[in-house]
N, C-alpha and C positions, 0 to 999 in steps of 0.2 A: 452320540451327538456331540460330546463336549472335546472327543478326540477330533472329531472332524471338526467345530467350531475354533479348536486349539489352533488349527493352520491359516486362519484368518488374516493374521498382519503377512506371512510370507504369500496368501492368496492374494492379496491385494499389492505388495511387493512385487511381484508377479505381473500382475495387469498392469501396474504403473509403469513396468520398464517397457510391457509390450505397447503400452498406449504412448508414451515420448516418442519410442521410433516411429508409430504410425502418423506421428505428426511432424514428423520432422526435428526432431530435437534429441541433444544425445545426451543419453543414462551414465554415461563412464566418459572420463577424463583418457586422450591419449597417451601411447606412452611414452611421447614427447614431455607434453605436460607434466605428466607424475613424474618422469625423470625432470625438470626443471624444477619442480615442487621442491626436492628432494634434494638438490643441491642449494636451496637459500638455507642458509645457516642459521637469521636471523631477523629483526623487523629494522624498518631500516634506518638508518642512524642519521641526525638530526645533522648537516654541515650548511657553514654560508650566515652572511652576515645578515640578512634578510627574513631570516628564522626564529620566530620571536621565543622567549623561554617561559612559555603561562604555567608553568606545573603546579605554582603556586595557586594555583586559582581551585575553588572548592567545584570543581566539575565532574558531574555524575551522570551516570546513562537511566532512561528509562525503556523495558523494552518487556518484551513477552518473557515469562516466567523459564520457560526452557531455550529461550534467544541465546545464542554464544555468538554469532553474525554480528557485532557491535559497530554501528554507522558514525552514531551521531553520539558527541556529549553536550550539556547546555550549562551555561551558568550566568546569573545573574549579578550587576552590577548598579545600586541607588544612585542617581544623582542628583544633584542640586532640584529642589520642586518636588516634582513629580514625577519627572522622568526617568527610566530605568535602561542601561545597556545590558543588552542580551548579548550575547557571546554563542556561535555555537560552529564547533567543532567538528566538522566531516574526515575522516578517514583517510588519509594519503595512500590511496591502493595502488597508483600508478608508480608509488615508489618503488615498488618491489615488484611491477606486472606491466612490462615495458612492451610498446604499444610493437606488434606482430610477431611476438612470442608463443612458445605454443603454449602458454595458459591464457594469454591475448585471443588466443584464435578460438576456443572453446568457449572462452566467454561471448567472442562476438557472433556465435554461431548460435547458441542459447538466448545469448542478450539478455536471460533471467534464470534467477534462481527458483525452481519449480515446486512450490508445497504442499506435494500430495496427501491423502489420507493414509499412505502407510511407510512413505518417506519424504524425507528434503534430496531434491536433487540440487546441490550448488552448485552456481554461478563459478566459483571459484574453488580450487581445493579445501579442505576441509585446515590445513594445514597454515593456511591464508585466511581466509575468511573467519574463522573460530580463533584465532590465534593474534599469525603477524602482523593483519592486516586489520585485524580489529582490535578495539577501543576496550581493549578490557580490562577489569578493577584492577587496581594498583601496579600496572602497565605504562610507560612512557611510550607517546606514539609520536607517530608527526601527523598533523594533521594541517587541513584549510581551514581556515577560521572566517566566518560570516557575523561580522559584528552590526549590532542595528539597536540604535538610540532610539527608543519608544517613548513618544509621548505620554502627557495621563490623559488623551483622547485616544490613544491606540493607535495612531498613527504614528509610522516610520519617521522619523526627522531626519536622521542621519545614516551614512549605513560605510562600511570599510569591508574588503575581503586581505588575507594575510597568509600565510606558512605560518606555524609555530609546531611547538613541541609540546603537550599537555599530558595530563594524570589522572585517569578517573579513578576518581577517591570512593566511589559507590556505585556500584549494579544492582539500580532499582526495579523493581517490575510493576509491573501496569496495574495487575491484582489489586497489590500492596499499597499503591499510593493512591490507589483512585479510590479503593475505601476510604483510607485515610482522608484525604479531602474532601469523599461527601458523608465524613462521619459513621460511618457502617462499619470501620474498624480501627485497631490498634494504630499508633506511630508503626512508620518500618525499622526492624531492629537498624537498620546501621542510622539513625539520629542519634540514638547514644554513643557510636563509637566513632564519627562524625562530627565533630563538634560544630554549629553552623548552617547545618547541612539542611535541619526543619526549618528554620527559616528562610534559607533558600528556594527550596520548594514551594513557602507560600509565596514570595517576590515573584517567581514565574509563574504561577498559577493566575496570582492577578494580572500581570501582563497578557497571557493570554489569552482569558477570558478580554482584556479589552482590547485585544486585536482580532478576535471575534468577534466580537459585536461592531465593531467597524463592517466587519469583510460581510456581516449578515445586513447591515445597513444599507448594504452596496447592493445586496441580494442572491451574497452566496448562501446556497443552497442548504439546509436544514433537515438531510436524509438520514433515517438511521437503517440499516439494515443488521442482519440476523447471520451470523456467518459460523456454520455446523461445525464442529471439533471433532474429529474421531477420538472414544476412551479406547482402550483399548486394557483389558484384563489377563495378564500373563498370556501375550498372544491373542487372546478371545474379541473379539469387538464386544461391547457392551453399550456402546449409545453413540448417539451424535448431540454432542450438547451445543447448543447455539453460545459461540463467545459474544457477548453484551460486549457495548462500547462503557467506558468510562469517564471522568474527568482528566485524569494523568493521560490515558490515548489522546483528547482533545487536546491538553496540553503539549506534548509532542507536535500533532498533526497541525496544529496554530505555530508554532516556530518554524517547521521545515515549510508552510505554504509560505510564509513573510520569508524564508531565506533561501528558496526558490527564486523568488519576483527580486531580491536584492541581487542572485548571481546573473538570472537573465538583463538588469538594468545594468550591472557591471561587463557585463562584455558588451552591451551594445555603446556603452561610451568607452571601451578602448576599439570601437569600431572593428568590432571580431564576430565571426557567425555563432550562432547557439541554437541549439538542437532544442524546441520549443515544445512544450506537450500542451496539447491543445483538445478542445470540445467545441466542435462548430457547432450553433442555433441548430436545436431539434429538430429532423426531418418530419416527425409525427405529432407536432406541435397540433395541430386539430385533433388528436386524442388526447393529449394531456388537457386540452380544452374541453372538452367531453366528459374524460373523468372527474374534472374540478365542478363540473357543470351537473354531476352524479350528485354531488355534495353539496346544490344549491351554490356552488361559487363561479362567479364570472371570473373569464381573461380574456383578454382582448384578442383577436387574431392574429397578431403578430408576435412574435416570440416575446417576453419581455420578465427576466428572472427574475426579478424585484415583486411582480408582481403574485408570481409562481413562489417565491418563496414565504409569500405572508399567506398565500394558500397553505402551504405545508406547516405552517409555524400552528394555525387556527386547527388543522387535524389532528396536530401531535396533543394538543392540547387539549381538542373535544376525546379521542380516543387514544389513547396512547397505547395501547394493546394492540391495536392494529396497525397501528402508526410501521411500522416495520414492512408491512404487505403493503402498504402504500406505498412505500419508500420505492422496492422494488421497481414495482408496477412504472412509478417516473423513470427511475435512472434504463430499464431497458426501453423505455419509449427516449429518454434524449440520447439513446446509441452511445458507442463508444468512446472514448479519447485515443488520440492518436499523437505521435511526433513530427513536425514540418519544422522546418530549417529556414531561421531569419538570417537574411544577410543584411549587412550594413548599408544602412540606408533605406532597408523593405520594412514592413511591418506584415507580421505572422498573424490571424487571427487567435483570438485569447482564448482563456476558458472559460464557456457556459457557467458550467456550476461551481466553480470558486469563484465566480464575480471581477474578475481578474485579467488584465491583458497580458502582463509580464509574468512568464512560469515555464519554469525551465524541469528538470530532474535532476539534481545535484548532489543529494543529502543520503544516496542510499548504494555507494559505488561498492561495497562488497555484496549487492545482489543483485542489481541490474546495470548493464550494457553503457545504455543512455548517461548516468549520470557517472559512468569514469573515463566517459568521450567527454562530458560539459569538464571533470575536472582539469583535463587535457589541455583543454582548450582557457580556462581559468590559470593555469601556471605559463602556460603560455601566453597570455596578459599580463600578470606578474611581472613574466621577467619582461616582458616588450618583444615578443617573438611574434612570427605569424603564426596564423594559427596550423597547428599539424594538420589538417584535414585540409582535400580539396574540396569545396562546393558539392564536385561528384561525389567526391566519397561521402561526405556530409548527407545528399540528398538520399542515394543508395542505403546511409545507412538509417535514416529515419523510415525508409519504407518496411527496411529489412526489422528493424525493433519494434515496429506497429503490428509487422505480422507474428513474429514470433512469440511476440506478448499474449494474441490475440491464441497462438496455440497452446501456449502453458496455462492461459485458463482455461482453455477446452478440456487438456489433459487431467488440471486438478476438479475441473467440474465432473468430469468424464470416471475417474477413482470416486470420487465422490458418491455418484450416483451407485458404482461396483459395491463402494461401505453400502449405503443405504437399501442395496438390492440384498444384499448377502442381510439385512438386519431383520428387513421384512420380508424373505423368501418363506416363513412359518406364518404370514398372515395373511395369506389369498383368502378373497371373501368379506375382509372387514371394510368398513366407511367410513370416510375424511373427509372434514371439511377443510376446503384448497381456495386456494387462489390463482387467475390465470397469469403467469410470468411469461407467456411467450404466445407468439400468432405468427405464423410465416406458412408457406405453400409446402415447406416441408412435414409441417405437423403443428398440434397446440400442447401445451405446457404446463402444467399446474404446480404449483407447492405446497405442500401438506405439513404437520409441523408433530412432533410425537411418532418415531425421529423425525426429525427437518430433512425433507426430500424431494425431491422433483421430479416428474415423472411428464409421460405422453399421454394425454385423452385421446383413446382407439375407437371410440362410440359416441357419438352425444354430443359432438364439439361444434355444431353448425351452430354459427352465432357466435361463439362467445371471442372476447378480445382481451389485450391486456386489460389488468386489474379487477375482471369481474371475478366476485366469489361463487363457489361453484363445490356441491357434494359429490364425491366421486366414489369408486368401488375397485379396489386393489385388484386384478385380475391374473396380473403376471408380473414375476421378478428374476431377473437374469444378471447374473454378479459378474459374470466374466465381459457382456459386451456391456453393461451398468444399463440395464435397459429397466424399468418400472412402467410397468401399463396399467392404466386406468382406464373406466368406461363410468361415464355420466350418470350420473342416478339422480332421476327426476324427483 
């Protein structure tokens, strides 16, 4: 048993490459690209008079524990009052990945970086993305700079984008800091070798907590969700552990939504198109009605997130244990997000659930597509150029990163389900209690939690909809097509 459990990461290594091709998406870099990799010598060097020199500034990354992919650094600056300048720093990837190149073309073909349960497929060479082109400790990079004057209401006053050249003096992790700020653990070691650096971290913390409470005033949305980790023990799988969100993730996720809506509000005043990601009004808004209506809560019939989110604020709060299965249950009733294309002078419809009209993808161009087309199109602002994309190419490729996004979760949902089949293929016969995440003509959907898994109801499923809970009974598990079947048990 433990020989054969021993082949598990290359089992699933395995499925992952065969499930990217079955979706359209490619496992390997050409050998265009690898030869083009292969000949950048270096990260690229800072020239021009328009290049500002921040290295002095105490800027640090926060990111996952085993991230080498470094996007973003942030740093704070007090000013007079109240007010605080945030600074934050995106990755200059276009500098070294010149647009229809062949690591251009791979990228554009993927559009994302793929993170399966038994590998990363990158967006970019490894060579690039871990390295050149990322933002790593004691590294000089170039990057875009999104600077934005926060009031002590949480509101944006001012905002600038720039070139410079910056230093991350510490690669923090999410773990690390987000104990540390909700008190659960130690400082992170590099505040002693940092001088600065702990007080830093609380400047930004409170900024973005009060550019959250803004954005949740407005009635962005209040979800938490549960998102499975493969362990994996000398090859062996050994569990799916749910990664929890944090305070340092919030903190992150609050500066790149506010420096998003700063790059889409900058190109549409240099009157330049921007690749807009977006969440149109719920099509299943009469369920999410239904459900809140489960819970003794009214919402009015027409879509209205303000409303919806003092809904979710009152559940997190009566339950917080299941506050997660709720979460779900909403975000696949308000469907997907998607990319459309504002021109100058249109208006793009916003995002549902950030609350927000202006949001762009800009902050994350060593993993996806979208935001080293926005950065493109931002230096091309810069200097006063038009913008590299046609309209066509522009609209083409907002269809082209909606879908290909829309298959790289399929593929990591798709491994996902292969871990969780291979964990529970020794527990046919046992009983979960689920919850329903999914209702289509194709099938119904449950997730169970002890591993955290998802499976198909083959029995029993007449009736039920999203978010109803529901006992099921494991009946079948199949690792190679990641299939898990359940039958109802009354």
């Amino acid at each position: 048993m433990n020989n054969t459990r021993r082949a598990d990461s290359d089992t699933l290594k395995g499925i992952a490459r065969r499930v990217m091709l079955e979706r359209g998406l490619l496992p390997e870099f050409s050998e265009a690209a690898a030869r083009q990799a292969e000949s950048i010598a270096g990260a690229a060097a800072a020239a021009g008079p328009d290049i500002r020199d921040l290295r002095g500034l105490l800027w640090a990354s926060i990111d996952n524990d085993d991230s080498r992919d470094l996007d973003q650094l942030s740093v704070a600056q007090p000013l007079e009052g109240e007010a605080v300048r945030i600074l934050v720093a995106i990755a200059d990837v276009d500098a070294l990945v010149a647009e229809g190149s062949p690591i251009d073309d791979h990228a554009r073909a993927n559009t994302t970086s793929v993170y399966t349960a038994a590998q990363i497929f990158p967006m970019l060479p490894e060579k690039l993305s871990t390295d050149l082109t990322s933002l790593g400790e004691g590294q000089t990079r170039l990057a875009i700079v999104i600077e934005m004057t926060v009031g002590e209401g949480g509101e944006v006053t001012q905002s600038d984008l720039y070139r410079a050249v910056v230093l991350n003096r510490a690669k923090l992790t999410y773990n690390a800091v987000g104990a540390w700020l909700e008190d659960r653990g130690p400082p992170p070691a590099a505040f002693a070798l940092v001088p600065g650096l702990e007080q830093q971290l609380r400047i930004q913390d409170q900024v973005a907590q009060a550019l959250r409470a803004v954005r949740h005033s407005r009635g962005a949305l209040s979800l938490q969700t549960i998102e499975p980790r493969a362990v994996f023990d000398d090859g062996v799988l050994s569990d799916l552990r749910p990664d929890e969100k944090n305070r340092a993730m919030d903190l992150i996720e609050d500066f790149m939504i506010a420096a998003n809506g700063v790059t889409a509000r900058y190109l549409e005043s240099r009157n330049l198109p921007s690749l807009r990601r977006v969440l149109r009004s719920p099509e299943r808004w009469e369920r999410i009605v239904a459900l809140a209506s489960s819970f003794g809560a009214r919402l009015s019939a027409v879509p209205d997130v303000v409303a919806l989110n003092e809904f979710l604020l009152q559940r997190r709060a009566a339950d917080p244990v299941r506050f997660p299965d709720l979460s779900l249950s909403v975000i696949k009733m308000l469907g997907s997000g998607e990319y459309a294309v504002e021109l100058p002078g249109q208006r793009a419809e916003g995002h549902f659930g950030l609350a927000v009209r202006d949001y762009t993808h800009s902050t994350a161009p060593n993993r996806r597509f979208p935001d080293l087309i926005t950065q493109r199109l931002l230096k091309s602002a810069l200097a006063g150029r038009a913008s590299p994309y046609s309209e066509a190419d522009l609209q083409g490729l907002a269809a082209h990163c909606t879908e290909q996004e829309d298959m790289a979760t399929k593929v990591e949902r798709q491994v996902r389900k292969s871990a969780a089949a291979l964990l529970l293929a020794g527990r046919i016969g046992q009983r979960f209690e689920a919850i329903v995440t999914g209702v289509s003509s194709k099938g119904t959907w449950v997730r169970i939690s002890g591993p955290t898994a998802e499976g198909r109801v083959m029995k029993g499923f007449e009736g039920l909809d999203v978010g109803d809970p529901v006992r099921v009974e494991l009946v079948h598990a199949d690792a190679a097509r990641g299939f898990i079947d359940f039958v109802r048990v009354r």
